[in-house]
N, C-alpha and C positions, 0 to 999 in steps of 0.2 A: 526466889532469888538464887541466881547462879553464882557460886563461889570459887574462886580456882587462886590455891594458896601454894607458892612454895614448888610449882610444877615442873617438871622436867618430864620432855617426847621426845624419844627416841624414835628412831626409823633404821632398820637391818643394824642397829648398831650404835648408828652416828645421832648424835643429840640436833634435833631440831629447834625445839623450841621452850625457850625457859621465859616461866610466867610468874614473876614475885608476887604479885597479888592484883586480881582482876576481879570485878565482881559487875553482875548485870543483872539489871532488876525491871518488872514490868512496869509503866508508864515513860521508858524511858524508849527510843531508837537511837542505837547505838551504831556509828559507821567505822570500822574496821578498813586501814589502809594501809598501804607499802607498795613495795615496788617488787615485779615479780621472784617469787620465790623466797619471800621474804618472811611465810608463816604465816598467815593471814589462815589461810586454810587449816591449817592444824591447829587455827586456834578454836576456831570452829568448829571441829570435829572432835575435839577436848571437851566444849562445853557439852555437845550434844551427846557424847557418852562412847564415840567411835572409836576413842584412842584413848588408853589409859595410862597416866604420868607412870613412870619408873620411880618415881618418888614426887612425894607432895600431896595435895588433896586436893578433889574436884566434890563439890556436892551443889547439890541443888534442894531449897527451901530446909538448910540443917542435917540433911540426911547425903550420905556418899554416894554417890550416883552409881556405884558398883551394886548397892544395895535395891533398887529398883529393877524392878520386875521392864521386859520389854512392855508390855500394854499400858502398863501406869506410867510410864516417860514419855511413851507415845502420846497420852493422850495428854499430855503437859508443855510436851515443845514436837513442833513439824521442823524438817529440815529439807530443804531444797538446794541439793547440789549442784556442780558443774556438768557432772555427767548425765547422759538421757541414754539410761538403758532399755526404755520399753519399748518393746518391738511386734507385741501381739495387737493384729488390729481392733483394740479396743475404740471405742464411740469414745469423743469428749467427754462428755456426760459421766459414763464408768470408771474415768479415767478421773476425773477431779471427786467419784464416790468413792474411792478407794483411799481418801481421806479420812473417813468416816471409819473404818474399821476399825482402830482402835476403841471406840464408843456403841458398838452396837453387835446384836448376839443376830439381828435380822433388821432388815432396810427399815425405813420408821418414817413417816410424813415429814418429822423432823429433819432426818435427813436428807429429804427428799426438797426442804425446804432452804436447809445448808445449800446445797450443793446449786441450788439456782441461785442463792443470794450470788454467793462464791464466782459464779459464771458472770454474773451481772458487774460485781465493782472491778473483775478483771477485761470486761469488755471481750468476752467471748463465749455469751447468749448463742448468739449464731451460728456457733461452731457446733453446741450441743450433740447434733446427732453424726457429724461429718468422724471419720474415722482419724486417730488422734495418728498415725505415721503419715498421712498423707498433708501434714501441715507445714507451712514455712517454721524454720529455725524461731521466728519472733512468736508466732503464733502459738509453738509448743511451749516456750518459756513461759506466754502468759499463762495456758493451761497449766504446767504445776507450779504455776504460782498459786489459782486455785485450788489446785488439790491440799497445796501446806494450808493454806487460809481455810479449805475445808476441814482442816483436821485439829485446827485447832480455833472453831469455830467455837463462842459462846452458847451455852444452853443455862440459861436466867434460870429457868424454873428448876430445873435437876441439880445445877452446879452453879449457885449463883457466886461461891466466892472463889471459884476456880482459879487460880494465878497461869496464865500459861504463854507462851515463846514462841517465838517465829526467828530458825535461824538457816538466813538464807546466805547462800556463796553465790553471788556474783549473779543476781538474779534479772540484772538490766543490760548485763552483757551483748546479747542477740535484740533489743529494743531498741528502734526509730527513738527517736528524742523525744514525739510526743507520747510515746507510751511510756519513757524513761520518768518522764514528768507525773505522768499520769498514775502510773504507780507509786510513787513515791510520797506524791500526794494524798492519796487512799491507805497507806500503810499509815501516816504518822496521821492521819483522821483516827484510825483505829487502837493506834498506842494508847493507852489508860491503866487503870489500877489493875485489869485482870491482864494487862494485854502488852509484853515487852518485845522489840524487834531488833535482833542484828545483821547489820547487812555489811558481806564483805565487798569492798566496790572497788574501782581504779580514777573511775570523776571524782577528784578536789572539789571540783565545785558546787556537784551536788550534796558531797558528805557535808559540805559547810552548810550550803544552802538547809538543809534538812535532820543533819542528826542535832540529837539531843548533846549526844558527846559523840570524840573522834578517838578511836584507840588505833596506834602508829606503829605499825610493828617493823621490822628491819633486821636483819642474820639471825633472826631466830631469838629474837627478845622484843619484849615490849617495852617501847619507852619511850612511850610519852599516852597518857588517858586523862581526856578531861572536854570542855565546852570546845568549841570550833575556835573561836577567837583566841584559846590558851595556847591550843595545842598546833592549828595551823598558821604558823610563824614564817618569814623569807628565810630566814636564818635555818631553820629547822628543816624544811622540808627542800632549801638547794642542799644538805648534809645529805638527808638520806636519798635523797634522789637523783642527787650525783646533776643535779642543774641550776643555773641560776634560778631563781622563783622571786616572784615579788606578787606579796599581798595587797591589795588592794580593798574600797568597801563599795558596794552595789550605791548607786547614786539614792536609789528608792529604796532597796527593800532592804536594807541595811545589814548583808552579809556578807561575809569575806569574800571576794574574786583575788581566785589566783591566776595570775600570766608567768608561763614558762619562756625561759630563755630556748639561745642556740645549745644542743648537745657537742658542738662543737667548744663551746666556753669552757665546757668542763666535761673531758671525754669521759668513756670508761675508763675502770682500771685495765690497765694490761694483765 
């Protein structure tokens, strides 16, 4: 369980983001929303251990995340950024194995058995041997989506009560609709007791559609965490997002649809 009490992020100075109490726990997919620059990402990089409160406390399963060795967090929560720094022509394949390194002293059938599952529910089998810079924008997304799903793959027999994270920023960004769908689908298949997912995203629709719960962030506070139906509200979401919004409920599958107004209804601030 991730814990985040009391927090305050700073950046060169200026306070980013203050987080009165947040907590996320595995069986649950959590969707993380706001409107840009709104701290979504710093909250993420809070839970993940990249940024450390000026005050408050962040720990994960009781223990302060300051106190965690780099290898033992690794192999407890993967994180999949915005950014794509790799630039050495690695193979697919190397490329979603290097998930695996927090777990292993030398390659292991096991994980040699990861890292195909991994290629498989991300629908980039095929890509395996093709060299990972020579890939479309969507195509690299879906590889380290692999690579995080690699790295914090279950191993039953070694670590059967292992609790471990997946926390992704904005990882449907670069994705067609049907691979939007597609992963999204295969993520909350794998949510369970060992296995907690937060995704920071910008589709209303699909946060509804799919999270467990929706955390609502805005000038660098959270406020508002809870089920889709609480927390995605018309009221709520023309406030922080500066539009008319009107909730709606799917005719079938009985989820909130949101419709956005004109930005002209209700401009920026000057």
């Amino acid at each position: 369980m991730f814990v985040v009490e009391q927090a305050f992020i700073d950046r060169h100075g200026k306070r980013v983001l203050h987080v009165p109490d947040f907590v996320f726990n595995t069986g649950e997919l959590v969707a993380v929303i706001g409107p840009n620059g709104a701290g979504k990402s710093t909250l993420l990089q809070t839970l993940s251990g990249d940024l450390v409160p000026v005050q408050g406390r962040t720990a994960l399963n009781g223990r302060p995340l300051a106190e965690w060795n780099i290898n033992e967090l690794a192999q407890r929560r993967a994180v999949y950024t915005q950014s794509d720094y790799l630039t050495f022509p690695f193979t697919v394949g190397e490329v979603v194995m290097l998930g695996r390194m927090p777990h292993q002293h030398e390659t292991t059938q096991h994980d040699v058995e990861v890292v195909r599952a991994a290629l498989r529910v991300t629908d980039t089998t095929a890509f395996t041997e093709r060299c990972y810079t020579e890939l479309s924008g969507g195509e690299r997304a879906r590889v380290r989506l692999a690579r995080a799903l690699a790295q914090v793959w279950p191993n039953r027999r070694k670590q059967p009560h292992l609790q471990q994270y997946l926390l992704l920023d904005e990882p449907l960004a670069a994705l067609d609709l049907h691979y939007q769908v597609h992963m999204l689908e295969m993520l909350k298949a794998r949510v369970g007791p060992q296995l907690g997912v937060l995704i920071v995203m910008h589709d209303l629709g699909m946060a509804a559609r799919y999270a467990d719960r929706v955390a609502l962030v805005n000038e660098g506070r959270l406020v508002a965490d809870g089920p889709p139906d609480i927390v995605l509200t018309s009221e709520r979401l023309s406030q922080h997002y500066r539009l008319p919004m009107q909730v709606l409920r799917h005719p079938e599958l009985d989820y909130p649809l949101i419709a956005a107004g004109s930005a002209s209804q209700n401009p920026p601030a000057a």
